[in-house]
N, C-alpha and C positions, 0 to 999 in steps of 0.2 A: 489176408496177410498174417502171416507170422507171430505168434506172439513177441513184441520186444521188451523186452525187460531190461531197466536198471539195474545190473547184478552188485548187489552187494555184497563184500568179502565177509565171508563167514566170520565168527570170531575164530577158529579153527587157524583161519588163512592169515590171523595175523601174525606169523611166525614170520623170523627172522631168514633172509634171505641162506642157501645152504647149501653150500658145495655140493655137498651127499645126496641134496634132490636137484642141482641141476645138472650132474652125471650121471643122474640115476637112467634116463632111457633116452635113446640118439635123436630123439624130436628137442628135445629141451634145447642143446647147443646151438643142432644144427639148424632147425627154424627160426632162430634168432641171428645167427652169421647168416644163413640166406637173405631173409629180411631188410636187415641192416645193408647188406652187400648189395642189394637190389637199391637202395636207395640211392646209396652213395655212387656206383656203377653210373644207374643214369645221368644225377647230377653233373657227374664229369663230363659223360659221354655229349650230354645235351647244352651247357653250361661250360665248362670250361674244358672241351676238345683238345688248348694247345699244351694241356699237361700232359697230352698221352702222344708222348715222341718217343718211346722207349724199342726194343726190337721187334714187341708186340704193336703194332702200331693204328690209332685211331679203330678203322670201322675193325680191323680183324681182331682186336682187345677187345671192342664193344660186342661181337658175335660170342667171340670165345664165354667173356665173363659173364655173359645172361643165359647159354646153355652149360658151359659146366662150373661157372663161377655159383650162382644162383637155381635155375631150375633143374639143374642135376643135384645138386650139392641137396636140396628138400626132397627130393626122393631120396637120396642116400636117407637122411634123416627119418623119414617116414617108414621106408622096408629095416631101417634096425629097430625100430619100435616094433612094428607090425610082424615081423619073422618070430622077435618073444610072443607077442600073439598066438601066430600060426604053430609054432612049435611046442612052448612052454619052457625056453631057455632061452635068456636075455645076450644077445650077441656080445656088447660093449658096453661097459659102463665105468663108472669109477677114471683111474688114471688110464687105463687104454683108450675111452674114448674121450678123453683130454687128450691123449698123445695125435689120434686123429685128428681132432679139430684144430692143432697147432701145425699141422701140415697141411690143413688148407688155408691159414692163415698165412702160412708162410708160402702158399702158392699167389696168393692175391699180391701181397706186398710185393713178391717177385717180381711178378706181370709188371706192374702196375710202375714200380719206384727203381728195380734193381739193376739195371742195364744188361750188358749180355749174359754177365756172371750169374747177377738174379735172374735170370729169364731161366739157365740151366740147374740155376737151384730151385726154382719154383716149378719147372716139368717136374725135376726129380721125386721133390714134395706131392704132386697130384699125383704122379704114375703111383707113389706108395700111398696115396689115399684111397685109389681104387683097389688095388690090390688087397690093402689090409683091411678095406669094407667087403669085400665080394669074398673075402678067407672067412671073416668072422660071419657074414650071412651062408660060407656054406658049411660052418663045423657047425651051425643050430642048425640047418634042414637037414644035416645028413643025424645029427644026434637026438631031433627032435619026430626023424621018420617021417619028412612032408615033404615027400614023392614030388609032388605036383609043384613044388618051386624049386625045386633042386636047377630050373635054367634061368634063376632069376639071379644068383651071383656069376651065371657064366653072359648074362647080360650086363653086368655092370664092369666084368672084365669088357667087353668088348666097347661100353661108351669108353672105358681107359684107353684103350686102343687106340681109337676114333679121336680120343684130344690127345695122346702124342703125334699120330700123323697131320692130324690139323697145325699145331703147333711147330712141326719140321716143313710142312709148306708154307707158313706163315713169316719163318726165318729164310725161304730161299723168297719169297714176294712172289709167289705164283698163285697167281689170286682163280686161275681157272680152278686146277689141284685145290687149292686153299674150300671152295666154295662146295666142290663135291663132296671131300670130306666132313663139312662140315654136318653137309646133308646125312653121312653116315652116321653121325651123331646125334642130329631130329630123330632119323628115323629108327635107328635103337632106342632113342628114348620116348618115342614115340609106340613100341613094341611094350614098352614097363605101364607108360601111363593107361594104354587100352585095358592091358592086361586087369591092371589094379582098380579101375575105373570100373569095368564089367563087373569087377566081385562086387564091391561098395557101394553102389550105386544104387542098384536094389534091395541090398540090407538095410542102405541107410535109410531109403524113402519105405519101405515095408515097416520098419519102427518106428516112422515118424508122422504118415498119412494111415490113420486107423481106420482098417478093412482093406488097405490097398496090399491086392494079391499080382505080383510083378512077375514072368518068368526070369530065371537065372540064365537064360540061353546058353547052355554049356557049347552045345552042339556047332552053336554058329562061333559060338566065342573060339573053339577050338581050331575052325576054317582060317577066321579072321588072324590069329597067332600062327598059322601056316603061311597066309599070305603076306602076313606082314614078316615075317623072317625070311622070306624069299625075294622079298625086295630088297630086302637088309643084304641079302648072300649075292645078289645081282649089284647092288653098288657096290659092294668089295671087290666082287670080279670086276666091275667095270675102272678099278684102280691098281689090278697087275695087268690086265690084259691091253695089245697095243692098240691103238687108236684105229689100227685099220680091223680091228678082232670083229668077233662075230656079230652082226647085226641086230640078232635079235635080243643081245640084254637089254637093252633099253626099252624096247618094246615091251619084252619080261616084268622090270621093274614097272614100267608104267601101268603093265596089267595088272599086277600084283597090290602097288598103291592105290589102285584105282579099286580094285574088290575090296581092298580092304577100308577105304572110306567109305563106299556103299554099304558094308553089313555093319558098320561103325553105323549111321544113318537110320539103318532099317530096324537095328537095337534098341536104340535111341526111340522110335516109334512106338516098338511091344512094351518100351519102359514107361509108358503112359503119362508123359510130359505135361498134360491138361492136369492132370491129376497133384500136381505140384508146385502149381504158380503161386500159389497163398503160402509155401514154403521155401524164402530167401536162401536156407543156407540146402535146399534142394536145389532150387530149377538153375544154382548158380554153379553147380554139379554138372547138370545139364547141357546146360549152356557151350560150357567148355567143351564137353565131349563132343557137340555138335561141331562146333567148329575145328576141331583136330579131323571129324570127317570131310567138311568142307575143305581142309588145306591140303590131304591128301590128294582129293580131287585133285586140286587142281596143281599139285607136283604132278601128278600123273598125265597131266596135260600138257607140261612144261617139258618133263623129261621123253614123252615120245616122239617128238618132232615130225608128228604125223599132221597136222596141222599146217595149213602155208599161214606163215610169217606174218601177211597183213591180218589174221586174223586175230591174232596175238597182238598186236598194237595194245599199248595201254596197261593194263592193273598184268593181265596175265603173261604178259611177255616178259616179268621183272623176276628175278629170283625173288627178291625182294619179300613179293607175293605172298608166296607160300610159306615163308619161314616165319613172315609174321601172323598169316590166319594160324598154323600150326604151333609154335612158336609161342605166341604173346596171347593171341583169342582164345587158342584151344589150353594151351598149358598153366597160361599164366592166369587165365580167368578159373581153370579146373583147381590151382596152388590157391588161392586165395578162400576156394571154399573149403579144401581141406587143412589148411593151415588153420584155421579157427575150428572148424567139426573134431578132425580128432585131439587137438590141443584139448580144447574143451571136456572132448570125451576122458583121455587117457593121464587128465588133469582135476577128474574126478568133480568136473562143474556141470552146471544145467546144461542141457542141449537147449540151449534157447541163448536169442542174438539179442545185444543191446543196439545205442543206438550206435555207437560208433563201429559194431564189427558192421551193422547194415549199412554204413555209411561205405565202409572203406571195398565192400560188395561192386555199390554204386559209380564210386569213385577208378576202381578197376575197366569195371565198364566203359565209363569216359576216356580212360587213356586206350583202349582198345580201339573205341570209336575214333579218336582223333588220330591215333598212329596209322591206321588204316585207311584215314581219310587223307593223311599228310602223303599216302602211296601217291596221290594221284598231281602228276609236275601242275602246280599252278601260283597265283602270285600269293595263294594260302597256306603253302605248303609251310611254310619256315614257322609261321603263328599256329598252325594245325599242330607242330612236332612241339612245338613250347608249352602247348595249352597239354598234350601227350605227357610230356616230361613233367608239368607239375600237378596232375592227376594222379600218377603212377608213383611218386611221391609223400603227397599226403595220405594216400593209399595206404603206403608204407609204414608211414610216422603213427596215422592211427590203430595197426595192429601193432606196431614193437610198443607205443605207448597204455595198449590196452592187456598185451598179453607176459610182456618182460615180467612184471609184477610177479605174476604167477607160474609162471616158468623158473622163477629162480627160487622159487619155494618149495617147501613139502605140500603135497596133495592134501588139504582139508578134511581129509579124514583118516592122513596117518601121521604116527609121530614122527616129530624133527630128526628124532635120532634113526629113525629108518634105516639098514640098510638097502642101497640099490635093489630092488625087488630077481629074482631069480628068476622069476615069471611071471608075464603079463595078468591078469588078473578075471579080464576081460573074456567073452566066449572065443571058443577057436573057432570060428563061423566059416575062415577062409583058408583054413587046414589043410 
């Protein structure tokens, strides 16, 4: 096991809470409104449902806010930290990225409270959230000369994309439309998390299990971001093209999803997982990834309709399925370890877990188990999504109550009066 420690705040840390360091870099805000937003989100969703009558309505609010409310919004947060990293120029800081996080706040209240009027101020709000993130991630890759991310802001145009068209099927109630698109948005984001997962994954257990020599697998990593963009290229055609069109995109995408959770899988193996189970804020790394392979599978199985129908009965015949292995096991268990690693890291504290981030670890787990388990129709189902909802929860309560403190501070080893740093500080490992 891990070492856990009672972290005690430096005397350094007892600095006054500080504008200037929680605008300093895009993890500070935004893993705090993801967070927060995740809490609250459930709450309603699970807890009081008859609030959410607005044009967004019940399950299609509930999908929309936990992929681009929540687990999009902490990857925005993460790739503007991490591009100062990669580059050695800070995308956003100060009042520009205060201006950003006030337009996704104004997207949430939209959804959420504003009726038709707020539903069309709060697209407007996200479509310029994406925009003005994917601009400011690609003036640092193009000024910072990091070639090899330069399609990482043409991916987070395309999740903007993915939630306006979700969003105009969601107001016409075409829940088929509504469901595929939505899928275009897993599975774009589902292209960011491999991507970023394969870099990190092995750096972080290579620093942290000593003598552990991991391959980088470029090679395959580069197959696996082929096939996963050609799934991605095959659900967009499969949403101008007519219903009678050509037969084999579906087959395509299914192949394509399907390779791409196997060498997701097979990665996963070369990355020496025995090697990491005495290591919490690893194997919970792991974990995730694993099951972002396992949920592709079984999109892939969903989407070929090669399969007759009775065999499909049950977990796999549900959309359902997959958005939540993909979705909640693979992303939200993968957010949970990175939300405390590099918090930790790029907030200048120990790499090492107390008890409540190993709790909140733990606790992710259970809502994972019980959501998954609440998949299955029975007289459990309704107590499996409750016991879900208040796992996922205190999950939550325990990292905003463990980490807010220090997030709204100057980093323990520089002064209060800081400017916003220009650049990351940290090695450019992923460059």
């Amino acid at each position: 096991m891990s070492r856990l420690l009672n972290i005690e705040e430096p005397a350094a840390a007892a600095q006054r809470p500080s504008m200037t360091a929680f605008l300093a870099l895009g993890f500070r805000p935004l893993y705090i409104a993801g967070a927060a937003w995740a809490l609250i989100s459930i709450a309603l969703w699970i807890f009081a449902p008859q609030t959410l009558d607005g044009p967004l309505p019940h399950v299609y609010w509930h999908a929309h806010e936990m992929l681009w409310g929540f687990i999009i919004t902490i990857a925005v947060g993460f790739l503007l930290t991490a591009s100062a990293t990669w580059t050695g120029f800070n995308p956003l800081a100060g009042r520009p990225l205060g201006a950003l996080c006030l337009l996704w706040l104004i997207a949430r209240i939209g959804f959420l409270a504003g009726g038709l009027t707020g539903f069309w101020i709060a697209t407007a709000a996200e479509v310029l959230f994406f925009v003005a993130a994917a601009a400011s991630l690609m003036r640092v890759m193009v000024k910072g000369r990091s070639r090899r991310n330069y399609g990482l802001p043409v991916l987070m145009l395309a999740l903007g994309a993915a939630d306006l068209l979700y969003l105009l099927a969601a107001l016409e109630g075409n829940y088929a439309t509504l469901m595929q698109r939505f899928d275009l948005g897993l599975i774009g984001m589902a292209v960011i998390a491999l991507l970023i997962a394969r870099r990190v994954i092995p750096f972080f257990s290579m620093r942290m299990v000593q003598g552990l020599q991991i391959p980088m697998l470029t090679r395959s990593g580069q197959v696996q971001m082929v096939f996963s963009a050609l799934a991605l290229a095959s659900g967009v055609l499969l949403q101008i093209v007519p219903a009678t069109g050509p037969a084999f995109l579906p087959l395509l995408m299914a192949f394509s999803l399907a390779l791409t959770g196997l060498i997701s899988l097979g990665q996963l193996l070369a990355w020496r997982p025995l090697a990491v189970l005495r290591k919490p804020m690893l194997w919970i790394l792991y974990l995730g990834y694993a099951f972002i392979g396992i949920g592709l599978l079984v999109a892939a199985v969903q989407v070929s309709g090669l399969l007759d129908p009775a065999l499909l009965r049950g977990l796999l015949a549900r959309s359902a399925t997959h958005v939540h292995l993909i979705g909640m096991a693979g992303f939200c268990i993968l957010i949970i370890g990175m939300l405390t690693r590099t918090a930790l890291g790029h907030l200048g504290r120990p790499l090492a877990l107390d008890g409540s981030m190993l709790a909140s670890y733990w606790l992710m787990v259970a809502a994972v188990v019980f959501r998954l388990a609440a998949l299955w129709p029975s007289a459990a189902s309704q107590h499996l999504l409750h016991l879900a909802a208040a796992a996922w929860i205190l999950c939550m309560v325990l990292y905003l109550w463990r980490f807010v403190p220090m997030l709204i501070r100057p980093r323990p080893d520089k002064p209060a009066t800081a400017a916003p740093p220009r650049a990351a500080t940290q090695p450019a490992q992923a460059r």
